[in-house]
N, C-alpha and C positions, 0 to 999 in steps of 0.2 A: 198296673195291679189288677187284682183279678174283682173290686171292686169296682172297677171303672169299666168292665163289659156291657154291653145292650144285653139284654135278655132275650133268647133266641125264642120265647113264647111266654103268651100274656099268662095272667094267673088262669082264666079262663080256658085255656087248649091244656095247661100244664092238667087242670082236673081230669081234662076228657081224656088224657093219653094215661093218669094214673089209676083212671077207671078201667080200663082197656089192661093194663098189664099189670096191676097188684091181685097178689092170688089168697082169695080166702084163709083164713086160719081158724081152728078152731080155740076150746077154750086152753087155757095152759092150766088149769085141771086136769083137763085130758091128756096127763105127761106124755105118756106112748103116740099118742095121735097128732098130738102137737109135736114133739119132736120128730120125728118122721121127715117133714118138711123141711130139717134141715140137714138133713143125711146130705145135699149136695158139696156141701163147704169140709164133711169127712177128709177130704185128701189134703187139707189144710195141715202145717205144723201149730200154728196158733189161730188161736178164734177169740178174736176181741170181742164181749159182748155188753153193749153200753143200758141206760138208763137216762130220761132225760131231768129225772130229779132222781132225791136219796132218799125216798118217804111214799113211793107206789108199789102195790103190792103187784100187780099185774108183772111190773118188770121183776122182778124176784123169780116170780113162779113161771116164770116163761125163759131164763135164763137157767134155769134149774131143770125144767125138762128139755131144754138143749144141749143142756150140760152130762146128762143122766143118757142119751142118746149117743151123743160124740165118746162117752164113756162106755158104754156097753156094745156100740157099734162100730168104733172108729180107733179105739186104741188110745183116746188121749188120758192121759195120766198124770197131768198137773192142774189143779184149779189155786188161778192167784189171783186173788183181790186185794181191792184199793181199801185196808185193812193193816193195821201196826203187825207186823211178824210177831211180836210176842204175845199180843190178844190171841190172831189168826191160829196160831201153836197150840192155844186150847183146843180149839175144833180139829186140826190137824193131828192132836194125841186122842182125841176120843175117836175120830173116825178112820183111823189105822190103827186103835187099839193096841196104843201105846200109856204107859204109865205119864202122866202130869208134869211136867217139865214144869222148875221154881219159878217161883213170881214173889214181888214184892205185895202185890195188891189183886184182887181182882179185874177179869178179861172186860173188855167193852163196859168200860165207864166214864171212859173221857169223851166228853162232850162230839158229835150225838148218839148216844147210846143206841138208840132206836136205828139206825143204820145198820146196824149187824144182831143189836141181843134181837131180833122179832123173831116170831113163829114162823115166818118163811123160810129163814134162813135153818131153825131148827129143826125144822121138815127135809131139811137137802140131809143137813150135818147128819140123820138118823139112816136119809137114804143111802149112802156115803158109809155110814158104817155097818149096816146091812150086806152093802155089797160086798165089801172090802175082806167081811168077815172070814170065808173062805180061802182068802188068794192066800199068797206068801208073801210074807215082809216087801220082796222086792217088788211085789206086783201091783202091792197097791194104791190108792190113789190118793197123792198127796195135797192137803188147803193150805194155804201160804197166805199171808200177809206184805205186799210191795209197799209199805207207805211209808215215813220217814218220823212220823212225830216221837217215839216211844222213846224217847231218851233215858228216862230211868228205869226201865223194865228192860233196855237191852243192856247199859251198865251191869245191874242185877245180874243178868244171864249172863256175862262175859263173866263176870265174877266168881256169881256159882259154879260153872262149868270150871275156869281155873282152879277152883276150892278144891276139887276133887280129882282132878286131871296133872296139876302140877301148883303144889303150894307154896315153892318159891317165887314161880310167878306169878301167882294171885297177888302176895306181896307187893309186886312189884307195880302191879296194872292198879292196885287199890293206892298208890303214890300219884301214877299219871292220871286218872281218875279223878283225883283226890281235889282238883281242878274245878270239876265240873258239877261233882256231887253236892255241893251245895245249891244247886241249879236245877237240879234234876226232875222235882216236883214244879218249876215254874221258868221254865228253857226260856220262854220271850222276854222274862226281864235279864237271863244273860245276856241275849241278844241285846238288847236297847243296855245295857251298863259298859257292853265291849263296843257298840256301835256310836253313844251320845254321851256315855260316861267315862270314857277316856282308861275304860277297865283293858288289862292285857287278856288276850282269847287265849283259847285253850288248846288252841287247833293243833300245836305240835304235836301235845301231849297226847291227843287222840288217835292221828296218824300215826304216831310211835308202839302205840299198841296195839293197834290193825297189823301195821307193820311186822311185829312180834309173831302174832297169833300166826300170819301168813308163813312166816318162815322157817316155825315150827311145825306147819303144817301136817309133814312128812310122819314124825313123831307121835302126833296128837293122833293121826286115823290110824295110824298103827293099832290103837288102843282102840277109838271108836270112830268110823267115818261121818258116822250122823250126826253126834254131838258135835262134833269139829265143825262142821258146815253150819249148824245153828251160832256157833258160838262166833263164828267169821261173819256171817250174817248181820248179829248182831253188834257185832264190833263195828261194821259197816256203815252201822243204822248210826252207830255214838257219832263218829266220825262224821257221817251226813249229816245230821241233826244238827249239829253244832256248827256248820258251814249252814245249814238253814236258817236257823233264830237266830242268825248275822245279818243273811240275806233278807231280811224280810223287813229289818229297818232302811236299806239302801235300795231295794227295786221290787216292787208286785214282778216286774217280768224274769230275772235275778232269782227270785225264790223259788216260780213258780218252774221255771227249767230247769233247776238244782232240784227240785222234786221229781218232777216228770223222771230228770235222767237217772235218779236214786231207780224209780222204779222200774226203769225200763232194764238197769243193771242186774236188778233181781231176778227177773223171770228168764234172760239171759243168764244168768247162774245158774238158776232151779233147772232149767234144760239141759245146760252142759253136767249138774251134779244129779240129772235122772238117766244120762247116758241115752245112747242110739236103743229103741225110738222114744223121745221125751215130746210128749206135744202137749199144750197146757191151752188151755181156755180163763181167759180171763174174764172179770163181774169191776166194770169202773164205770165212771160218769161219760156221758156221750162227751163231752168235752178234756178228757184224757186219752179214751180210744177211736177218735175220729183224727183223721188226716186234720191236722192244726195246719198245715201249709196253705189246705183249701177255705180256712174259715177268719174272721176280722181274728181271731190270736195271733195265727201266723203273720198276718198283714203289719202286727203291731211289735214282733220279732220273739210271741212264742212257740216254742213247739212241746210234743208230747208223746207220749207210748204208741197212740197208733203211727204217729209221721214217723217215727223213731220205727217200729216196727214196720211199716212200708218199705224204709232206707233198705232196713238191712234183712229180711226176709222175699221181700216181693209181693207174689202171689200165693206164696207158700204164710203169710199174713193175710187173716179175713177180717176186716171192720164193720161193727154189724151196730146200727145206732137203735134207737126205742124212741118212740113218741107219743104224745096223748093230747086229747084236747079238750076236755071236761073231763069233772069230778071230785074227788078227794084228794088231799097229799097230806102227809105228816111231813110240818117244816117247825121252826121257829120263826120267832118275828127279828130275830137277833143271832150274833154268835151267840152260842154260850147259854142263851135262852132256853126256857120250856119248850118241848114238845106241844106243836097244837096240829088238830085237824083243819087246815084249811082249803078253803073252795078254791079249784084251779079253774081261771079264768076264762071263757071262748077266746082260742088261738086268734090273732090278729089277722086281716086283709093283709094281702101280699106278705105272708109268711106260709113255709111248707108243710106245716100243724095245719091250718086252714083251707090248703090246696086236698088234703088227705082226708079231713073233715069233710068236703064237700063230693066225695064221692060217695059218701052214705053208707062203707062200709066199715062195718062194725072191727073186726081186726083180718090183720093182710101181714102179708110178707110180700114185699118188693123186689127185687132181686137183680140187679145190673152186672152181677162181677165177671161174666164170661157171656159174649155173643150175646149183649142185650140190643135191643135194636136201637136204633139211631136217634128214632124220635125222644126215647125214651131219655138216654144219655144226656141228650141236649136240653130237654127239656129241663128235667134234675141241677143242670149246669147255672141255674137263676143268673144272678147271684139273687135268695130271697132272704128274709129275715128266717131265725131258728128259735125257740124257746130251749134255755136252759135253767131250772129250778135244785138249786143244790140242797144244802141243809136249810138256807133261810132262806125264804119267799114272801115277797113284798107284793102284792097285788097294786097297792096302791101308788106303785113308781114300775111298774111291769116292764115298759116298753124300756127304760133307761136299765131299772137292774136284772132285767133277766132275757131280753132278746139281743141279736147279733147278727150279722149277715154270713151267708154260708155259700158255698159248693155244694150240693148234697153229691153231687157226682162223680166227685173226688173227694171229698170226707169220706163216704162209706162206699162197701161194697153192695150194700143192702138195707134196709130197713124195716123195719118189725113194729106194726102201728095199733094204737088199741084207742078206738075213739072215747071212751070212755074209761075213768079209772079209780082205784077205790086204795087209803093208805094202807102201809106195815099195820102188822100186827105186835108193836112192841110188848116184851115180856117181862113181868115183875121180878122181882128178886127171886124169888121162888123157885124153884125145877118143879115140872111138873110133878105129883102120885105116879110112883112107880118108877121115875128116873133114877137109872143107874149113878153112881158117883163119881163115875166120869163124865158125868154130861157136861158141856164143854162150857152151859152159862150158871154151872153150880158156883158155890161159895168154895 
C-alpha cells in the first residue's frame, strides 16, 4: 500500500525543490492577472477545483477568477458545485436570466449556510450574469448543484413540474411520494426508523418514479427540454437521498461513495445534456476532487469525483487542490453549530502545508500535470500528512480530526497555495440596496 513507501526526500530537500519550481501568483483580486496562469489546463474538458476548508475566502476568489478565465477563454460552459441542485437553481435562474424555478422554502439555509449565501460567491453569481446577458439561451453558462441532501425541495420540483406538465401523473408520483413526504423535512430520522427501527424503505416507490419521468422522457422534451432535465435531476436527487439517510446508519464509507457517485453522475449528465462542446469546472472540497486512490480515503476503500473522474476522462480531467497555513476560517465547533471565525493553526512538521510554508512564498501555483521534472514528482510522491478543514474545525483534536496521509503527486495535477488566509464573507437575510428580484439569495 501506498502507505508503506520510504519517502524518496526529507521534508527538507522536499522545501528546496518546491522553492525551485512553484511559480508566484498574484492576488485573486486581481481576477484578469491571476487567471491568466491558468490558461494552460484550457484544453481540459473538466477542471476540478478544490478548497482545503468550506469557510476561506482566498479559495473562493481564486476559483472564481479561474473560472471567469476558462469561461471567457477556453469555452467552458458548465460550472457545478458541491451544492443541493435546487438551492444551486436559484443562482443558475438568476444568472442565465431565467424566471425562478418553485421551491418550498428558501435557497442555502440548511446547515452551513455560509458555504454558498457569502459575498464571494455573490460577486461570481453577478459576474456570471453580466456575462451571460448578451449570449443566447443556448450559449450560456450554466451553475449546477451535484450534492445529494435536498430531498424535499427535489420532491417539491418533481411535483411542481408534474403539476403542470401532466396532471394525471402528478397524482400518481404524489402516491409514490407519499412514502417519503413525511420525511422530507428530517431524511436522517427516516434513515435510522428504516435502518434500527424495523420501518419498510421507500426505495421502490422512488425508483418507480425516476423510472416513469425517464420513460416519458420523449414526451415531456417535446413540450420543454430544460424543465424535463431539472425534473429527472431531481427525481434522481429523491431516489439518491433515500438510498443515502439508509447508508449513513450502516457505513461512513457506504454513504460517503453513494454520495461521491450521486455527484459524479451529475456532472456526467450536465455534460452529456450541454452536448459537444460541454466542459464544466467544478468548486468542491480538496477531499472530493483529489485522486481518493492516492490519499488514506482510498487506502480505507473510498473513492470520489476526481478518482471517478481520472477513470473515466484521463488527462482530459484536471485536479487542482488549495491550501493554507495560517489565518482565518469560518467553521463551527459542531455540525449544525453557529458559524464562528476561527484561528487556523501553523500546518504541522512533516505535513505538505508546512513544506509550502517554509518556502516563504506568499501564493504560488505548482503545476506537475505535463513534463514536470522528475525531482519534482518524486518529491510530491511523500507519502506526507495533508490538512483538511470542512464545515467543523476542531483545533483542539487537529492532528486526529483533520489531518491524513497523502500522495500529493497523484491526488492532484497542481496545486494553488496561499500561505495566509482570511474567512467568507457570509450574507444576512437581506439582498443588498439595489438588487434586482432575482437575486438568487433574495426571499
Amino acid at each position: 500500500m501506498l502507505h508503506d513507501r520510504i519517502r524518496r526526500v526529507s521534508p527538507a530537500d522536499l522545501v528546496d525543490i518546491l522553492r525551485r519550481h512553484a511559480e508566484p501568483l498574484p492576488s485573486p483580486a486581481l481576477a484578469d492577472a491571476f487567471g491568466v496562469n491558468f490558461d494552460r489546463f484550457g484544453d481540459a474538458r473538466i477542471v476540478l477545483l478544490g478548497e482545503a476548508t468550506h469557510g476561506t475566502s482566498e479559495f473562493y476568489r481564486a476559483r472564481a477568477a479561474i473560472t471567469r478565465r476558462l469561461i471567457t477563454h477556453h469555452g467552458f460552459n458548465i460550472v457545478a458545485v458541491e451544492a443541493d441542485w435546487p438551492d444551486a437553481a436559484r443562482i443558475d435562474d438568476y444568472v442565465r436570466h431565467q424566471a425562478p424555478r418553485p421551491r418550498r422554502g428558501d435557497a442555502f439555509v440548511r446547515f452551513p449556510t455560509w458555504m454558498w449565501r457569502n459575498a464571494e460567491v455573490l460577486e461570481f453569481a453577478d459576474w456570471l450574469r453580466r456575462h451571460n446577458a448578451d449570449l443566447p439561451d443556448s450559449q450560456r453558462v450554466s451553475f449546477s448543484g451535484l450534492d445529494v441532501y435536498s430531498l424535499g425541495e427535489s420532491i417539491h420540483a418533481v411535483l411542481a413540474y408534474l403539476d403542470q406538465m401532466d396532471p394525471d401523473e402528478a397524482a400518481l408520483a404524489r402516491t409514490r411520494y407519499g412514502c417519503l413526504m413525511p420525511w422530507q423535512d428530517s431524511p436522517a430520522d427516516y434513515g435510522r426508523a428504516v435502518v434500527h427501527g424495523g420501518r419498510s424503505s421507500c426505495e421502490d416507490n422512488a425508483v418507480e418514479q425516476l423510472r416513469t419521468l425517464l420513460d416519458k422522457r420523449l414526451a415531456y422534451m417535446e413540450q420543454d427540454g430544460e424543465r424535463w432535465f431539472d425534473a429527472a435531476q431531481n427525481a434522481k436527487i429523491v431516489r439518491a437521498a433515500e438510498h443515502y439517510y439508509r447508508a449513513m446508519y450502516r457505513s461512513s464509507t457506504e454513504s460517503w461513495n453513494l454520495r461521491d457517485r450521486h455527484m459524479f453522475g451529475t456532472l456526467q449528465a450536465l455534460l452529456v445534456h450541454r452536448g459537444d462542446p460541454g466542459k464544466a469546472v467544478v468548486w468542491a472540497h480538496n477531499s472530493h476532487i483529489g485522486n481518493a486512490a492516492a490519499t488514506a480515503m482510498g487506502w480505507q476503500g473510498e473513492f470520489n469525483i476526481g478518482e471517478l473522474c481520472r477513470t473515466a476522462y484521463g488527462e482530459e480531467a484536471v485536479l487542482i487542490g488549495f491550501g493554507t497555513d495560517t489565518g482565518m476560517v469560518a467553521a463551527a465547533d459542531e455540525w449544525g453549530g453557529p458559524m464562528r471565525i476561527k484561528t487556523i493553526q501553523p500546518a504541522r512538521v512533516n505535513s505538505y502545508e508546512h513544506a509550502f510554508r517554509e518556502t516563504g512564498l506568499a501564493r504560488t501555483l505548482t503545476d506537475w500535470r505535463r513534463n514536470a521534472p522528475t525531482e519534482l514528482t518524486e518529491a510530491l510522491s511523500g507519502p506526507f500528512l495533508e490538512r483538511a478543514i470542512g464545515v467543523v474545525y476542531r483545533p483542539e483534536t487537529e492532528l486526529l480530526s483533520h489531518y491524513f496521509e497523502a500522495d500529493l503527486s497523484e491526488q492532484f495535477d497542481a496545486w494553488v497555495w496561499f500561505a495566509q488566509t482570511a474567512p467568507v464573507t457570509p450574507l444576512s437575510d437581506e439582498a443588498p440596496y439595489g438588487a434586482p428580484e432575482t437575486w438568487p439569495f433574495g426571499l
